[in-house]
N, C-alpha and C positions, 0 to 999 in steps of 0.2 A: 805264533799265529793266533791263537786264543783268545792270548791278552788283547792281539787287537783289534778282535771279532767282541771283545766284550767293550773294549771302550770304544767301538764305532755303534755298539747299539747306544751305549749310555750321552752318547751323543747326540745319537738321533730323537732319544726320549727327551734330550734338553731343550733339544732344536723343535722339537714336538711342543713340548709345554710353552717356549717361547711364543710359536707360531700361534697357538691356544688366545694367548694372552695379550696378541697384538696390537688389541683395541684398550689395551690398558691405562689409564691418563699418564702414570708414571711414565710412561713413555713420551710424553709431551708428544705435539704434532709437531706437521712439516709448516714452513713457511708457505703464508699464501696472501691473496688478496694485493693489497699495499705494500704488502711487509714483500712478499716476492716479488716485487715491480723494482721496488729499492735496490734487494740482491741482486735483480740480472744488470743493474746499473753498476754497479760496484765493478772498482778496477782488479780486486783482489777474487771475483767472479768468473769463471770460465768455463766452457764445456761441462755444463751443467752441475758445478761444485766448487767451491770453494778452492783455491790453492794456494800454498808456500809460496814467500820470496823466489825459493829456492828451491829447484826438485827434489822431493822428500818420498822416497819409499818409505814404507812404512814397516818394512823387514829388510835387512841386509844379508838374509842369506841364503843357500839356493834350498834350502828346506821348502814346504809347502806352507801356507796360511792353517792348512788341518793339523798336519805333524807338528808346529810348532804351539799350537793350541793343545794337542796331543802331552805334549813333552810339560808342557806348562802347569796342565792339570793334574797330572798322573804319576810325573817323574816323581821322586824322592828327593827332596834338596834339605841338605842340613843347615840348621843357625837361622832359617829364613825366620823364625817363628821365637820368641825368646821365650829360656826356659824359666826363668823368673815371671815376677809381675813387675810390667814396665810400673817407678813413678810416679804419681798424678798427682794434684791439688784441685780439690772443689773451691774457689773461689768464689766470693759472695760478688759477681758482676753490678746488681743492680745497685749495690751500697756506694758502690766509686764514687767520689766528687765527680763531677761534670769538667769540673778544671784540672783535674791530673790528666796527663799526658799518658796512657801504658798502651802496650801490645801482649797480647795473651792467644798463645799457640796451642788447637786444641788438637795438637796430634797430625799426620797428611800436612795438606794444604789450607786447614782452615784457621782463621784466625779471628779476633776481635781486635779493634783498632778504637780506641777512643782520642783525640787528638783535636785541641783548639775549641771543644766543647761540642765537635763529631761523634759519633757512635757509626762504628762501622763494623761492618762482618763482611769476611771476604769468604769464599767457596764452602760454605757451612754442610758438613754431614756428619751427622747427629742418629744417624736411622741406619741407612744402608748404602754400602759404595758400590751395588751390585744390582741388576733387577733378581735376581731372586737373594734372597737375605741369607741362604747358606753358603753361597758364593764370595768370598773377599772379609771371613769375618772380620772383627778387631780382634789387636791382640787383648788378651786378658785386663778387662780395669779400665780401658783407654777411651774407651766409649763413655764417660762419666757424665757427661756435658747434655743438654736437652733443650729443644726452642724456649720452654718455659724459663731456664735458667739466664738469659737473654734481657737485657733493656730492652726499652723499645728502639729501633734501630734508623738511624738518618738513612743512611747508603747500605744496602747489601749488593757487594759487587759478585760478580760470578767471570770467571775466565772463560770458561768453556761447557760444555755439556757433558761433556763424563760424566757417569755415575758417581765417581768416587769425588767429584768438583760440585753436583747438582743432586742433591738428594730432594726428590720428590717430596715427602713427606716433611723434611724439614720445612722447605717452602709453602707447602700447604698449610703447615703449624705456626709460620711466623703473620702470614697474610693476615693484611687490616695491621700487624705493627710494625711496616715497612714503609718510611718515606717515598723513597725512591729506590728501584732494582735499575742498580747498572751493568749492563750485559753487552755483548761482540753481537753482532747482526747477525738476524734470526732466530736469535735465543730466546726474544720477547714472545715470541709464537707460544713458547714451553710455557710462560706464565699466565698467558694470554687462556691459554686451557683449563693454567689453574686456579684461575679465578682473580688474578690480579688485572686492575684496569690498563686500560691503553696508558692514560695520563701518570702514572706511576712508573714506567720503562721511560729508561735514560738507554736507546738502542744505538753501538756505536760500532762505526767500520775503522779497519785501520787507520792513524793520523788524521781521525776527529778528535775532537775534545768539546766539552760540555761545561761553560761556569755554574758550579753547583750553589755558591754564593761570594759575597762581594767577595769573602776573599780565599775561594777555595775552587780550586779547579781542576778536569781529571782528565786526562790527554788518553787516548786508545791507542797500544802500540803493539806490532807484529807481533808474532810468537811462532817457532816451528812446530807444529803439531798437527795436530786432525781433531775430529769431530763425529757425533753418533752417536743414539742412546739406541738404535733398532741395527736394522743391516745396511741400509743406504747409510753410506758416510757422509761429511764434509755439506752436508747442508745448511750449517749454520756456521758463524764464522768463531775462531778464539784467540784469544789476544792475552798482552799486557796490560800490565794499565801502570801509570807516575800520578802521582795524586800529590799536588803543590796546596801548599799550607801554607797560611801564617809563619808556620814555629819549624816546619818538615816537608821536606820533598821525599817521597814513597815512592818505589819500584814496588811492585806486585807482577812478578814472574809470570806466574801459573806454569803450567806445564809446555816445556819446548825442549826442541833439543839445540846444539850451539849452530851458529847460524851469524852473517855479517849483519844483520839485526841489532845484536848488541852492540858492537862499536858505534852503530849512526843510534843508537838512543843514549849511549856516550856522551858522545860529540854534542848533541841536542840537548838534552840535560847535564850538563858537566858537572851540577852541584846535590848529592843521593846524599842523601843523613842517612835511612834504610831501604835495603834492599829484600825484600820476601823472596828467596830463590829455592829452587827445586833441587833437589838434594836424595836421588834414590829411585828403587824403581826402574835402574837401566840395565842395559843388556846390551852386549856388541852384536847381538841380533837386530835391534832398533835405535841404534845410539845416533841416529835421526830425528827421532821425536822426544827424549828424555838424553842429556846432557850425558855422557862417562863424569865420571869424578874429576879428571883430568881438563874434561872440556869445564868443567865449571871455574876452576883455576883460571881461564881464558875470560869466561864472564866476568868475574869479581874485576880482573886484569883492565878489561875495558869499559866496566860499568864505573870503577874504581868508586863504591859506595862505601859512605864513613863508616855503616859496620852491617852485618846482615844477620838474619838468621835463615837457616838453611834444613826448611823442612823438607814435605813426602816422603816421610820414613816414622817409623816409630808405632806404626799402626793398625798397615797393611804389609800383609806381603804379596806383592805382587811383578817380582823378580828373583832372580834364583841366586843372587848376592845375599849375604848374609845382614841380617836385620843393621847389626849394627858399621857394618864397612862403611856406611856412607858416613858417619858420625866421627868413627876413626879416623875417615883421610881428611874429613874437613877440617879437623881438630887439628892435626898433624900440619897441615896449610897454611893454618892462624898463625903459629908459631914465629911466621917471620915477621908476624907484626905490620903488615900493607893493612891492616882491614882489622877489625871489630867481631870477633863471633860471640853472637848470642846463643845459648844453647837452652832456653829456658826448659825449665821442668814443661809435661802438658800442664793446662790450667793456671800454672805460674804466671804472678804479673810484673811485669817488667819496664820497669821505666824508660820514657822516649832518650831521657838526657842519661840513661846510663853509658859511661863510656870505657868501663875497666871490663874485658874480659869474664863473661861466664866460664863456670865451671866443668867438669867435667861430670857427668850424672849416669851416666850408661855401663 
């Protein structure tokens, strides 16, 4: 009873400081104006939020939203955190030729993409994956990477608004060397705050697409998941994205959980060179919004993409699986040879036309 008379105060002091801090910009704003005239049009718009294809609790089990938050923060869970230092490579980005093809995974979900003489950064967090910074640290080392250390960038795409997807700070440090921010409807509000112009947002609801030049172009695709950087959820929308190339057709997952989604982006793109997939992070408490290991086997199954790599892990922990399972079973997966894993170091750069299996590093 003690314990959790102390951890319902220590919550209340969080929920307190939260509350304090409301008017925070890190927090991006809500849609409004234009931009909420769009949303209530939208067919993926309903009862005032955003929703799934497909009915999506957002917990699967008869615990509370408290207790589970409770158990999250407080429990003891072994392996989540590794005892080593993960890995890393500081890579000189700005040096690349402009005509090498590489992908360079910096740990989660973020990535650099250079391709066909693109510069691209997908869900960049450099800062913090949490609003307060003692919340979701990195693990040891893995945080290396820094807006500064950055080209100037054609595309920085965003999936979603998560913290651990939209690091405020990063955004604010790239601003002015951002072509274009391409984002799911409503997210452009978040930029909109922080300083980047209207004419700079590429804002995109499911099954749009936008030609970003003659020969490059980025189709918006479903994703199961949600949305939220405050307490009102699901006001902004989060997605996929397939980004068609010259030289590569791109899958950019972000976070979902399995969902008939995948087969009809299948079916529709039938030819993935790579796929960016989500890889960690679940729990059969929410194995709704974030894939099991098993369900992701179903993904690669019906995306059938020529190889992937298979972050959100390595960085945070932010499930009660051990840091490295997700790594393990994927690994273990590859083996029958359907598909390509890339496993690169963080920071490691990796070529588009690599086609022999990475190693194993973990």
């Amino acid at each position: 009873m003690k314990k959790k008379v102390v951890i319902t105060f220590i919550l209340l002091a969080l929920f307190g400081v939260i509350g304090i801090a409301a008017s925070h910009p890190s927090l991006g704003r809500s849609p409004r104006g234009e931009r909420l005239e769009r949303i209530n049009k939208s067919p993926n718009y309903r009862d005032g939020k955003f929703q799934n294809l497909n009915p999506t609790p957002q917990l699967t089990t008869d615990k509370s939203k408290l207790r589970t938050m409770f158990e999250f923060l407080f429990e003891k869970r072994e392996g989540t955190r590794p005892d080593v230092q993960i890995p890393a490579i500081k890579s000189d980005l700005k040096s690349l030729p402009i005509d090498s093809n590489v992908v360079v995974w910096f740990g989660h979900s973020s990535y650099y993409l250079q391709i066909d003489g693109k510069r691209i950064l997908v869900d960049p967090v450099f800062y913090h994956a949490a609003p307060l910074a003692f919340i979701n640290k990195p693990f040891k080392k893995t945080n290396i990477y820094k807006p500064d250390d950055m080209p100037d960038i054609d595309y920085l795409i965003i999936t979603h608004d998560h913290w651990d997807h939209l690091d405020y700070k990063t955004a604010k440090k790239l601003k002015g060397r951002v072509e274009k921010v391409i984002c799911p409807l409503g997210v452009g509000e978040h930029f909109e705050r922080w300083g980047y112009k209207p004419e700079e947002l590429i804002e995109l609801d499911w099954n749009e697409n936008e030609k970003l030049a003659d020969d490059m172009e980025v189709y918006c695709l479903p994703a199961r998941h949600f949305s939220g950087r405050s307490f009102k959820g699901n006001q902004t929308l989060w997605a996929s994205y397939m980004l068609q190339l010259p030289s590569q057709n791109i899958f950019i997952g972000g976070d979902s959980g399995y969902g008939n989604h995948y087969r009809n982006i299948g079916e529709r793109f039938p030819s993935i060179d790579l796929a960016l997939l989500e890889n960690g992070q679940y729990n059969e408490n929410w194995r709704y919004i974030h894939h099991l290991p098993e369900d992701l086997l179903k993904v690669i199954d019906e995306l059938k993409p020529k190889a992937i790599i298979a972050g959100h892990n390595s960085k945070y922990a932010l499930a009660k699986h051990s840091w490295k399972e997700p790594l393990d079973y994927i690994y273990e997966a590859s083996k029958n040879g359907n598909f390509i894993l890339l496993t690169p170091l963080i920071g490691e750069i990796v070529l588009f036309n690599q086609t022999n299996q990475t190693g194993k590093w973990w």
